[in-house]
N, C-alpha and C positions, 0 to 999 in steps of 0.2 A: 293615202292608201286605204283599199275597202278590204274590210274582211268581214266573212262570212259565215256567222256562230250557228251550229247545227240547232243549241239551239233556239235561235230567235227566226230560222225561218220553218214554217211549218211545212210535216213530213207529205209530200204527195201519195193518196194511197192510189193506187193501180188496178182500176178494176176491169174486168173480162170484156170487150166488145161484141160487140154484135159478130164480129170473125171468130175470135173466140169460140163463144157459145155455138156457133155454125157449128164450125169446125167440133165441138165435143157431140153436139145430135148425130153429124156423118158419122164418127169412130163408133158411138154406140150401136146405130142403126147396123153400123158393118160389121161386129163385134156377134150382133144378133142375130145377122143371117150365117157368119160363119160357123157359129154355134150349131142354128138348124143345118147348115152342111154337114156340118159333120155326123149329129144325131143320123139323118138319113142314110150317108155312106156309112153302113156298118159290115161291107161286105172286106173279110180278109183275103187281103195280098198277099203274097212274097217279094222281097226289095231286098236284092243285090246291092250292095254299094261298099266300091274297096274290100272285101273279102269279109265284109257282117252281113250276115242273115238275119232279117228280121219279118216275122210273120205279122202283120198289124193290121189294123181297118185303115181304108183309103182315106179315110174322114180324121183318124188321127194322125194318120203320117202327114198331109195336107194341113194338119193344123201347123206341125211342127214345122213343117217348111214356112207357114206365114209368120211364125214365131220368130223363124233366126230372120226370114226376110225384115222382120219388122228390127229387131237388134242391129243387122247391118244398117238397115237405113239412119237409123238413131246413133249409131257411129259415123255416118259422113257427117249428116247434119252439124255434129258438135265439132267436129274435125274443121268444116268448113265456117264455125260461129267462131272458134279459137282462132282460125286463121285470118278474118276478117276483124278480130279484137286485135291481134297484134298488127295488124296497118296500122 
């Protein structure tokens, strides 16, 4: 019988790949044009929704809608990593 002491085998460290690092250049590059989006649209609305009134710049309600878009997305994701962990 083999067993396997934490430790005598050495700890693998994990570092970022070329996808990775991709991947964080796009988020900030998008991060920074939403940004200048929104500077730009500074023109106020009025937005109905469910019976609240809210008076706001296009550029900020816009942000807040890519905020929850980005939170819902970050909930299937883990939803669908949990689900695939317990296979």
């Amino acid at each position: 019988m083999t067993s396997t002491d934490s430790a005598t085998t050495p700890a693998r460290r994990r570092s970022g790949g070329f996808f990775t690092k991709f991947s964080l250049v796009i988020a900030l590059v998008l991060i920074v044009a939403l940004v200048i989006f929104v500077l730009q649209n500074t023109v106020h609305t009025r937005i109905n929704s469910i019976g609240w009134n809210f008076d706001l710049a296009q550029g900020v309600w816009l942000l807040g809608a890519a905020a929850v878009g980005s939170i819902i997305t970050l909930a299937v994701t883990a939803a669908l990593r949990v689900r695939r962990a317990v296979r």
